[in-house]
N, C-alpha and C positions, 0 to 999 in steps of 0.2 A: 738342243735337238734342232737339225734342222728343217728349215720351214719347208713345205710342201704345197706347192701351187698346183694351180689347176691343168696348166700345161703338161706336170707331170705326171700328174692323176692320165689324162689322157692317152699320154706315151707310153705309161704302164699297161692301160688296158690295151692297148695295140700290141703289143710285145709282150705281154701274157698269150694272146689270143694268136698272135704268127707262133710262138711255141708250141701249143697244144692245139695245131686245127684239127685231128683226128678225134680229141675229146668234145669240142663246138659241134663237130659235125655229129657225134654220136647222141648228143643231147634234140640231134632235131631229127625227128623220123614222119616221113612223108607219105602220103599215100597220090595216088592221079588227082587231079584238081585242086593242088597245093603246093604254094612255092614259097619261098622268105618273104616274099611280097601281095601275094594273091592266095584268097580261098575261091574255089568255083563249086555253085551252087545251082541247080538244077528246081525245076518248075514250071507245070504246064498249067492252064486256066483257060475256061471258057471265054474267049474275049469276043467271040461271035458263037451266033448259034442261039436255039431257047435257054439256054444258060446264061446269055452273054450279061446277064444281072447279077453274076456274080464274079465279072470282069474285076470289078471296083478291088477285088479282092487281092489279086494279083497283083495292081495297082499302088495297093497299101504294100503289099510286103515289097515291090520296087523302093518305095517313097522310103521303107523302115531301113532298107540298105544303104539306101545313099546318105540317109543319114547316120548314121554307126560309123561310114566311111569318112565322114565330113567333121567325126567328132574323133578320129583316132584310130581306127577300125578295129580289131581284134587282135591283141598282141600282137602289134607292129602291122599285121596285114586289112588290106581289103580286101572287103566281101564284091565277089562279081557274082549278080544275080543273073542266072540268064532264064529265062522263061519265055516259053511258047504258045500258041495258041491251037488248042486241040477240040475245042468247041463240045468240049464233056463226052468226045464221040469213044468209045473203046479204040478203032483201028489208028485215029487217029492219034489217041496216046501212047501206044504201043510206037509209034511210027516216031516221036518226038523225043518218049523218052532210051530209044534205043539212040536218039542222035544225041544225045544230052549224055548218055554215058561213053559211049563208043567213040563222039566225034569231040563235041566238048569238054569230054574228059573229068565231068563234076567225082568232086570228092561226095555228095548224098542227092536224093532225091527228095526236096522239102513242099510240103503242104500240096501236093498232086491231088486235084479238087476231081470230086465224082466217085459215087462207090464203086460204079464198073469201072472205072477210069484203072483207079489203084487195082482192082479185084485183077485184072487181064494184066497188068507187069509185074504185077509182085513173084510172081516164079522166077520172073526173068532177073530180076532184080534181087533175089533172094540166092542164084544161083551162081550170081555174080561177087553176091557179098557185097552190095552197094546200101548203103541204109536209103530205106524209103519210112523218110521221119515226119512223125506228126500229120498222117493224112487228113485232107480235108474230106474226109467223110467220121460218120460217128458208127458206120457199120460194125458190130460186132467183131467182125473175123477177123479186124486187123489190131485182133490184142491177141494172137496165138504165135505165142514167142518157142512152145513145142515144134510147130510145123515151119513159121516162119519168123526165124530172130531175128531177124534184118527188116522186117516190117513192125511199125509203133503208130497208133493211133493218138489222141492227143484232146477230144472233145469228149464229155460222155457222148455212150452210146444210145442211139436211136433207140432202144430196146428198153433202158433204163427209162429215158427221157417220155418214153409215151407208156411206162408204168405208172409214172408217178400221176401224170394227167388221168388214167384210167381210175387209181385209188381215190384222187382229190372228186371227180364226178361221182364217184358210189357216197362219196362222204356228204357231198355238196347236194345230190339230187336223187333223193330219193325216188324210186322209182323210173328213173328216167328211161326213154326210149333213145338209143345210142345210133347214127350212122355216122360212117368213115368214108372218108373219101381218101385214094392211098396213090403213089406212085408206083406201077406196076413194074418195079424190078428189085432188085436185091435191096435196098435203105428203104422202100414202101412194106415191103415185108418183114422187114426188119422191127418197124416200128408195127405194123399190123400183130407182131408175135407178143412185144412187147404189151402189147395192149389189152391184148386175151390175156395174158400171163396176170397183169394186173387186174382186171375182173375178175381174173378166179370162176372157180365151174360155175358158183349161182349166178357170179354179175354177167357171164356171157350170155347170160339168158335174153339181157336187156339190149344186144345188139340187135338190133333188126335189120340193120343196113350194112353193106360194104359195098362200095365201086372204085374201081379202078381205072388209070389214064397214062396214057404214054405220053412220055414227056414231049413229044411232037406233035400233040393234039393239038390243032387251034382252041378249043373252048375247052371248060366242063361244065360248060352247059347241063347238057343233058345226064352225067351221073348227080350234079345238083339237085336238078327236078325228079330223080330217081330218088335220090334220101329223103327228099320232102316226102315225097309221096308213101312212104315208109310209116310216118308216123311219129318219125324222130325229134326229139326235143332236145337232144344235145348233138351238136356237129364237131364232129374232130376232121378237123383240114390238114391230111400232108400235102407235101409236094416244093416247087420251087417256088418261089415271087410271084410269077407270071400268072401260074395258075391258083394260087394260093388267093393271090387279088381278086381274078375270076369269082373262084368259089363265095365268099366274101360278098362281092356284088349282086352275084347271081340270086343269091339267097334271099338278100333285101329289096333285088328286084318281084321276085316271087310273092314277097310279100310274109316271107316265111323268118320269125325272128327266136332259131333254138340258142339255147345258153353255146359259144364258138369256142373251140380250142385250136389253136395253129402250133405248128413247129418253131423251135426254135432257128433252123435254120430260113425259116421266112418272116421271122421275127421284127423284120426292117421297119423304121415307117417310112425311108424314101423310098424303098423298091417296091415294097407287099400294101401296110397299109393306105397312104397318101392317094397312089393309084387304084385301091378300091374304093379307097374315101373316110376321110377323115372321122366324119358324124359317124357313117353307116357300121366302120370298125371299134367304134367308142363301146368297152366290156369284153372285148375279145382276152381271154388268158392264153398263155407261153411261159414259157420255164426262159429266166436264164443266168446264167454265170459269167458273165461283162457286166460291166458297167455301163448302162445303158446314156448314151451323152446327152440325152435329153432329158434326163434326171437331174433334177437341179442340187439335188442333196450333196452329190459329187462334187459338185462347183470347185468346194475348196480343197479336194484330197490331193497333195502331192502329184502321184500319177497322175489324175487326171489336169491339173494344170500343165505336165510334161507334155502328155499328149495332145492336149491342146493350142499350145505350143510348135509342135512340131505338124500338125495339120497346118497350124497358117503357117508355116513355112514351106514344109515338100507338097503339099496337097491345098495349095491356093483357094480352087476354084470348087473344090470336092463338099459335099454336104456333110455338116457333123452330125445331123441326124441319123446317119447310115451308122447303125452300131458295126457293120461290116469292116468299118476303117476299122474300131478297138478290136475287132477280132485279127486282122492283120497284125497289127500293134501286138498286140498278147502274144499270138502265137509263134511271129519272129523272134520277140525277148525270150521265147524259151529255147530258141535252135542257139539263139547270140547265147544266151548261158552256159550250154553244154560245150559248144566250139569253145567259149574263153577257158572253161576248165581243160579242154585238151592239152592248152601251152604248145608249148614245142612240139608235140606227138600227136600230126595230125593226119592219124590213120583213120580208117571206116571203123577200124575194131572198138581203137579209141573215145570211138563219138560213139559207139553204141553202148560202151559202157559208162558213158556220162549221162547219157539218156536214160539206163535202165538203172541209174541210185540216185533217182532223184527223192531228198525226204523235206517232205511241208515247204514245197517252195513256194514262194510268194512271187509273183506275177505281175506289173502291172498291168493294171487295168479289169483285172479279174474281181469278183464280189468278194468282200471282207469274208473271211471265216473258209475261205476257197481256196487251196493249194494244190500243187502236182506232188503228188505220190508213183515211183515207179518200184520195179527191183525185175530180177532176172526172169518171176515168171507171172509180172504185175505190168502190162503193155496199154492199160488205161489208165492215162496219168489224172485226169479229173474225173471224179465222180459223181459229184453234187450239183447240184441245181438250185432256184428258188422260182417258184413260183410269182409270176407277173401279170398285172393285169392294163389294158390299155384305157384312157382315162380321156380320149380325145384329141391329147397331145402331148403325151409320154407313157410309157409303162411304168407302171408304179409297183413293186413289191410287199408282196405279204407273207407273211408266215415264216416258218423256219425253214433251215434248207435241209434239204432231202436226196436225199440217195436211193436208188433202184438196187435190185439185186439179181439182174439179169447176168451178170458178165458172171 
């Protein structure tokens, strides 16, 4: 027989591939923002503005692309991120991510931070047949795959997440006097719904308090000293960092010390606690589903060495204490997922139907026992949570993990 070299292996596959380019070609199906060598990927972010603390976020998913790109990219191609700065405003998202589909040409719309951000383009984008995957918000509405299939959420929902805090305080504090302090627009009411739902007719007895704040407020000062003055002995804090910090301080300025609950999206210690203060936040509970990198128990898990890893390389200068980065991290690894299973066919249809079968998938960086779950009319890929509590200088977890039953 004769011998076969490598030269010829080569000359083969050349001369296969000039005979049949109409077959090469029909194996690769395209949609706008994808070529044999490039995916384009769409994203806007608070990088200025009262949001601009969750810049770092944007930041991460930059830092997560270039390296995917640095290691190979995605069958054959590189990921181009492009992302803007919309300052969490509505008109201003609308404004970006019309230029991101129309002018840039992106094949999805990835992680668009803010629930009105997403709430104001998702028609646009739904009409377009553009996926708007994995929003950074945990609003509810963007798991209605009936009304809009091109929109997919990716966090549990606010609604879940501040059930499970309302059943843990009925469990944990008998009798307790309950105030809220909430974000007055669509993700503050979101979680305010959730929260009643989880009290149940008797335990909303036990609310005494609610006030409300516009993300433009300089202080909450004064709805602070309105829940004190309430009578309240458990404080549930929504909101962003900025004011989340606020709240937090304010309280211990007051002199006022009820058992605290925060969001998980303020969950930080560089952003939210540090800058309220380290002592003064020591007991504060949060629910969460990352791996929080100031956990030391992580140290040796696989993922987290990976991730750790790739912070001192793309993110030098960045803090690991900001679980913000692992959330970049995580929720990248799930768009990189869906894109590699598309291969060659890298339609909008095609990512969306990668997106909507996803079963028990494992994430890095996500808590043991936590997987994405999707299917055609299941648009909330994470469900669970665990409950956390802050210890002075890390959140530490307790108990089993838990699921709401709002969606």
């Amino acid at each position: 027989m004769p011998r076969i070299g490598r030269r010829d292996l080569v000359a083969g596959s050349v001369a296969l591939s000039i005979a049949m380019p109409s077959i090469v070609r029909a194996q690769r199906r395209y949609d706008p923002g994808v070529t044999d060598q490039e995916i384009r990927i769409g994203h806007t972010n608070p990088y200025s503005g009262p949001a601009s603390s969750f810049g770092i976020i944007g930041k991460g998913h930059a830092a997560y692309w270039s390296w995917v790109n640095d290691t190979g990219g995605i069958n054959r191609r590189k990921v181009k991120f492009i992302s803007y700065d919309d300052a969490m405003t509505p008109p201003k998202s609308v404004e970006m991510v019309r230029r991101l589909v129309e002018e840039d040409q992106v094949l999805a719309i990835f992680q668009l931070l803010g629930t009105a951000s997403n709430a104001v383009v998702r028609k646009y984008l739904n009409q377009k047949k553009v996926p708007q995957l994995f929003t950074g918000s945990g609003s509810s509405q963007f798991g209605d795959p009936a009304q809009f299939p091109w929109t997919m959420g990716w966090q549990p929902t606010y609604a879940d997440e501040a059930e499970i805090y309302a059943r843990h305080i009925l469990a944990s504090h008998k009798g307790a006097k309950i105030g809220v302090l909430f974000q007055n627009d669509d993700s503050g009411r979101d979680y305010l719904m959730g929260f009643r739902k989880g009290l149940g007719p008797e335990g909303e007895k036990l609310l005494v308090a609610t006030a409300g704040f516009e993300m433009t407020d300089p202080t909450v000062d004064s709805q602070v000293a309105q829940i004190k003055a309430s009578g309240a002995t458990v404080f549930f804090i929504q909101g962003i960092a900025k004011q989340c910090a606020q709240a937090i301080r304010k309280a211990a300025d007051l002199g006022w010390t009820p058992a605290r609950y925060i969001t998980n999206t303020s969950a930080s210690i560089a952003s939210t606690l540090k800058p309220a203060g380290l002592d003064i936040s020591k007991g504060v509970i949060t629910s969460l589903y990352i791996k929080d990198p100031t956990d030391g128990q992580w140290a040796g898990s696989p993922d987290y060495v990976a991730w750790e890893a790739w912070m001192a390389k793309y993110l030098p200068q960045a803090s690991k204490a900001d679980y913000l980065y692992a959330y970049s991290y995580a929720v990248s690894a799930t768009l990189r997922h869906c894109l590699a299973l598309c291969g060659d066919t890298l339609t909008r249809e095609n990512l969306m139907k990668q997106a909507t079968n996803m079963k028990n998938l494992e994430i890095p960086m996500l808590l043991p026992g936590i997987r994405l779950n999707t299917s055609a009319t299941d648009y909330h890929p994470i469900q669970s949570l665990r409950l956390a509590q802050f210890d002075g200088e890390s959140w530490k977890l307790f108990g089993d993990i838990l699921s709401g039953d709002s969606n």
